[in-house]
N, C-alpha and C positions, 0 to 999 in steps of 0.2 A: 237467294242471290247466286247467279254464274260467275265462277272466276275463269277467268281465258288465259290458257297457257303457250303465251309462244312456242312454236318447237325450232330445239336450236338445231344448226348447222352443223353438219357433221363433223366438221376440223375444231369447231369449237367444242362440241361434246366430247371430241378425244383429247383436246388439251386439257379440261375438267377433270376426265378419268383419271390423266396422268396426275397432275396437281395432287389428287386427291392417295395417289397409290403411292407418290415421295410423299406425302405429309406420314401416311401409315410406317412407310420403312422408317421413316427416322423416328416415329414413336417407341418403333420397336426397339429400334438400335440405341434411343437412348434407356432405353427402360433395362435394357439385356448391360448394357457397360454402362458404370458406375463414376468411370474416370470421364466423360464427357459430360461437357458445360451445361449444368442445366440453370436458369434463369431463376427459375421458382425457389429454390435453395435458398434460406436463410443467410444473413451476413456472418461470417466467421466459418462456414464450411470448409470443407476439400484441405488439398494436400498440405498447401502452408499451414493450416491454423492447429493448435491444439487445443483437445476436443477436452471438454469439463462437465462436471453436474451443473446443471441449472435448477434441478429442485427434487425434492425428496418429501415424498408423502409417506408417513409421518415426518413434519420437521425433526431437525434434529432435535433432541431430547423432549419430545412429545411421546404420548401415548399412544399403542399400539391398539385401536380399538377391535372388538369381536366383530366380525360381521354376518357370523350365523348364531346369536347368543341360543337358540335351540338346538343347536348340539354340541353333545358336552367337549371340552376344551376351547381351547382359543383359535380359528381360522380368522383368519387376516394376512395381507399381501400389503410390502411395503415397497411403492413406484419411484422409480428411479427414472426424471430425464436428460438427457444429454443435449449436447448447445449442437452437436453433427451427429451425421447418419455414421453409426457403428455398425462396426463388424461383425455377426451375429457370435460368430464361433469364439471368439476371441471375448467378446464382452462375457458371457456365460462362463467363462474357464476361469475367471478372475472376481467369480462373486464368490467372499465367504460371511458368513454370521457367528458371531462370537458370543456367547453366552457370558458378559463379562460378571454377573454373579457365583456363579460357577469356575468360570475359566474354562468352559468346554464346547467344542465346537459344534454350531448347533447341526444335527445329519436331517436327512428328508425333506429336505429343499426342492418344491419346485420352482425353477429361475426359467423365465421366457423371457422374447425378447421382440418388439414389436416396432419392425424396419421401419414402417411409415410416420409413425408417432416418436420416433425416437426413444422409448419407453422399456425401462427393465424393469421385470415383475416379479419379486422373488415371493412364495407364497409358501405356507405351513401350515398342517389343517389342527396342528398341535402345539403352538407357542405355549413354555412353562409361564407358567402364572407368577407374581410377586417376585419378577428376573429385569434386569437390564441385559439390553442386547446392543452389538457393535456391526454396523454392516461396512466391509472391509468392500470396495473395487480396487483390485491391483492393475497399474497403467503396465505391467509387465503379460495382465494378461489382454485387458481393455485398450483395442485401439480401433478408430474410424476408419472407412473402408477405405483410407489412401494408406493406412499402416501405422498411421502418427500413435504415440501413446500417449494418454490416459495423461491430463495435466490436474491431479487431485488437488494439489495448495491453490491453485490459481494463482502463481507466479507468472505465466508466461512463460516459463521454463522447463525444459526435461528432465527432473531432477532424479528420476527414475525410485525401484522399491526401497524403502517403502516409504521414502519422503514423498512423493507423488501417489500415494491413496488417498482415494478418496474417503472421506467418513461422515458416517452418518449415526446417531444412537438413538434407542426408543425406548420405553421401557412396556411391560404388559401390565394390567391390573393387579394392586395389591401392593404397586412398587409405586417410585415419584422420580420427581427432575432428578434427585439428589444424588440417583443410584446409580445415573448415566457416568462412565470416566469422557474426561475431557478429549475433545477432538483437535485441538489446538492447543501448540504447547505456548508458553508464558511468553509475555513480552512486559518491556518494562513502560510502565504508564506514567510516570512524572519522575522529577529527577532534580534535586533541588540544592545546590543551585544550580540555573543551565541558560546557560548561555545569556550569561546577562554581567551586568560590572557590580562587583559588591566590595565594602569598604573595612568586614570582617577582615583578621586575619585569624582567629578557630572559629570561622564557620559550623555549623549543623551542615551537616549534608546527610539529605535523606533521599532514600529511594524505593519506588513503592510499584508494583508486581501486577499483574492482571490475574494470577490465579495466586492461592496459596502456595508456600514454600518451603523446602524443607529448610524447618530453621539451624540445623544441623550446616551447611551450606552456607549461612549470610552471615560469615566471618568476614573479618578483616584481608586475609588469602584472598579472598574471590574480590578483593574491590579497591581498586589502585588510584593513586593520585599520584600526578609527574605532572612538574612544572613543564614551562616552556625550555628552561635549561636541560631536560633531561635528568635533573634528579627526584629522586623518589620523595613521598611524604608519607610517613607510617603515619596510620588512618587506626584510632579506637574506636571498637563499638561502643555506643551509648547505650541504646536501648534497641528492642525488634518485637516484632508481631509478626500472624499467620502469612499478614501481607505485607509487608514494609520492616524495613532497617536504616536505621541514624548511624551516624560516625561521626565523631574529629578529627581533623589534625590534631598531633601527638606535638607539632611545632610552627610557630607561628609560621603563617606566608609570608611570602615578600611582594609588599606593596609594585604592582606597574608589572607584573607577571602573569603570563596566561597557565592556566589548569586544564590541563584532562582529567577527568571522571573517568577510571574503566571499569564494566562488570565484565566478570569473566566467563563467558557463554559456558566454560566447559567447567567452572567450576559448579554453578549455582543452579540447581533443581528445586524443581515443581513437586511438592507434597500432594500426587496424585490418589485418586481411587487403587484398589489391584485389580489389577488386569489392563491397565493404562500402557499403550505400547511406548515402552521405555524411549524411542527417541522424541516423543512430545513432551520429555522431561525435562528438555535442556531448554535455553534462552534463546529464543529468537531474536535476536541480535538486530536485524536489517528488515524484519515486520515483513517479512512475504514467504511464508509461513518455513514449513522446515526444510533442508534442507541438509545435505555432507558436511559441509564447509561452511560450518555457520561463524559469522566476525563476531566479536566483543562486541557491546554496546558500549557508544562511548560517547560524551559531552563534553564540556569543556566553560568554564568560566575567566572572568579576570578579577583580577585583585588590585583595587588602584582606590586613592583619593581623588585622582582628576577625573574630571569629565572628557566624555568623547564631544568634538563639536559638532551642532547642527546646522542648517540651515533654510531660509525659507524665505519666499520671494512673494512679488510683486509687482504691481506693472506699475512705469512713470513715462514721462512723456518721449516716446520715440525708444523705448526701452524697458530695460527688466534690470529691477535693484535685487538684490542677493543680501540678504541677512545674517550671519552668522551669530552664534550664540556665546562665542569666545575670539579672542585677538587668534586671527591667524597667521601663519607663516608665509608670507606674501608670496613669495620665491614658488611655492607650489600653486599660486592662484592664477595660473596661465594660460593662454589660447586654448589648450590641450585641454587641461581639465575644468573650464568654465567655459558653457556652450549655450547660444540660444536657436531653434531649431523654429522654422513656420512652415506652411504648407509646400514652400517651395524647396525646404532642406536649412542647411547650417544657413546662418547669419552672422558672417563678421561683424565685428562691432570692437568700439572702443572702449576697456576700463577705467573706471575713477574710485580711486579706490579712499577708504576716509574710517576712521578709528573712534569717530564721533557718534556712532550710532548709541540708543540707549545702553545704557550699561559699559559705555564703553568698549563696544566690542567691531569687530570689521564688519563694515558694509563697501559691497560694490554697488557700484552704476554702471550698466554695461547700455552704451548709448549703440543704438544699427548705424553701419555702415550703409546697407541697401535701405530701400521700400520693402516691407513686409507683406503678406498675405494673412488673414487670418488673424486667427489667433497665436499664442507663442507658445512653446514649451522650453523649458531651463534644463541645462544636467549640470553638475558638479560630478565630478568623480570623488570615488571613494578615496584615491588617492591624497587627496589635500590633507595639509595635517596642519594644529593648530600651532601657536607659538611653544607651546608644552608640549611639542610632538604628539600630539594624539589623533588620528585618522579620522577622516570625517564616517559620522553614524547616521547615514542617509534613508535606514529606512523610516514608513511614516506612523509605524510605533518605535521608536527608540529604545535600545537596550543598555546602552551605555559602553559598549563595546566600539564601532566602529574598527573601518577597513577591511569588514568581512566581504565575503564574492557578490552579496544582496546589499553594500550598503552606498551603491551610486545612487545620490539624490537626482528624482526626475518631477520637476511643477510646471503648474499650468500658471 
């Protein structure tokens, strides 16, 4: 088979050439600078964003496997990727290895670093056997080729050395999970009681740890109770474990009082491994991992016999009835804070308000003023309070608290 080749025109083969000679410069140009737009780039690149691990071969506290078991010691390379294209100079100045069986630093590192893959390869053709190791990137030396540093917590934040390392741990043959020190320092996992209505006044309050702690540390000192007045409640320990600590109040509450809870980030430490970098010892307070300025943890309950009121609705003819679970304070049940809302926006309407409901408690009828669209949706504000003053508790788990910033009731 002939294929037949038109032959083109002269003006059009040098407009071609040209085409073809800008497509080559700007390959260049973008290939040679670093700071210009390229398309193909991953989301979260360049100069705004800060640059993190996205993965580590060996996971963390995984095994460092042999990858030449024919010659004698341990070779193996543990891969490092980044979410952006780093800086080569700057990523390599900021890798170290910590021999945390030891406490020594491990030497004879080869670290490369591979632009295209985004990939750091730190390699030893001698890892000691039956050892945990710590691989340290400092965001002091680690940053992407716009300069940004090294975001190691994945806070979003610059919280610079060494709250912003990154970590990673392994251990080699002979050793286990158990030998790795922790890469993240404690936070507190349940908190009891929190944020909910209880009708104790010497409550149990217990509080319980994501790593071990030193029990040294889960005193009475490190763990406060303050009313809504501002005054103090001396708090006994009961009893504690590796992970968890109980207290009393030393005096009864006072019923219709709100409680804060505090731990004291700086008092209370993590019963870590040695060689554990002492600021992953302290309380992560705010759960986005460590930082300088780390807050108190803190909760907060109330102390009452009443109830917070609820409420729940329904649709009637040409309108939406409002159910309440206690007699409310009428004075608060107003245009403002009793709304019904349809495709179109707010709907005026008129209330009829009635004390008859079961249990004898308030019910509205909120009749439209307009034609509606749709379907309807209800708000109550959190604001309403019942005839026993108590805030309405609008969310649709209930905690018996009411008039917190989540608790405007919204129904279909």
């Amino acid at each position: 088979m002939v294929y037949q080749v038109k032959a083109q025109k002269p003006k059009a083969r040098a407009a071609l050439l040209l085409v073809a000679a800008l497509l080559f410069a700007m390959s260049c140009s973008k290939k040679d600078n670093p700071l210009l737009l390229d398309t193909n780039l991953p989301l979260g690149t360049g100069a705004g964003n800060l640059p993190y691990v996205t993965g580590v071969a060996p996971q963390n506290g995984w095994q460092l496997m042999d990858d030449d078991p024919h010659t004698a010691g341990i070779q193996a390379t543990v891969a490092v990727t980044f979410s952006d294209y780093m800086d080569e100079a700057s990523v390599l100045s900021g890798v170290s290895v910590l021999n945390t069986t030891t406490g020594e630093a491990v030497a004879g590192l080869s670290i490369s670093y591979n632009a295209d893959a985004r990939k750091l390869f730190v390699r030893h053709t001698d890892w000691t056997r039956s050892a945990a190791y710590l691989l340290v990137l400092a965001p002091g030396g680690a940053k992407n080729r716009w300069n940004v540093p090294l975001d190691g917590n994945r806070n979003g934040k610059a919280d610079g050395d060494p709250y912003d390392n990154a970590l990673s741990t392994f251990y080699t043959e002979g050793s286990s999970p158990d030998s790795c020190v922790s890469t993240a320092p404690p936070t507190v996992t349940s908190i009891t009681p929190d944020t909910t209505r209880i009708t104790e006044t010497l409550p149990d309050i217990s509080v319980a740890f994501s790593a071990a702690m030193d029990s040294t540390t889960l005193v009475s000192d490190n763990f406060k109770l303050l009313s809504v007045t501002g005054s103090s409640v001396q708090l006994d320990r009961t009893w504690f474990s590796t992970w968890q600590v109980g207290f009393r109040p030393r005096s009864p509450l006072r019923y219709g009082d709100m409680y804060t809870i505090t731990v004291v980030g700086a008092g209370v430490r993590a019963d870590a491994l040695r060689n554990t970098p002492q600021y992953l010892l302290l309380l992560d307070g705010d759960y986005d991992g460590p930082d300088q300025n780390e807050p108190d943890f803190k909760s907060y309950f109330l102390c009452d016999t009443l109830r917070a009121p609820t409420v729940s609705v329904t649709s009637i003819g040409n309108g939406t009835r409002f159910d309440f679970t206690e007699l409310m304070d009428e004075s608060t049940l107003d245009a403002q804070n009793v709304r019904t809302f349809d495709a179109g926006g707010y709907v005026p309407g008129t209330m009829v308000y009635s004390r008859n409901a079961p249990g004898n408690n308030t019910r509205i009828d909120y009749y439209f003023s307009r034609p509606t669209q749709g379907g309807h949706r209800a708000f109550v504000s959190r604001q309403v309070t019942s005839a026993a003053n108590r805030m309405l508790d609008g969310q649709p788990s209930p905690n018996g608290i009411g008039g917190e910033p989540w608790d405007d009731f919204w129904g279909q």
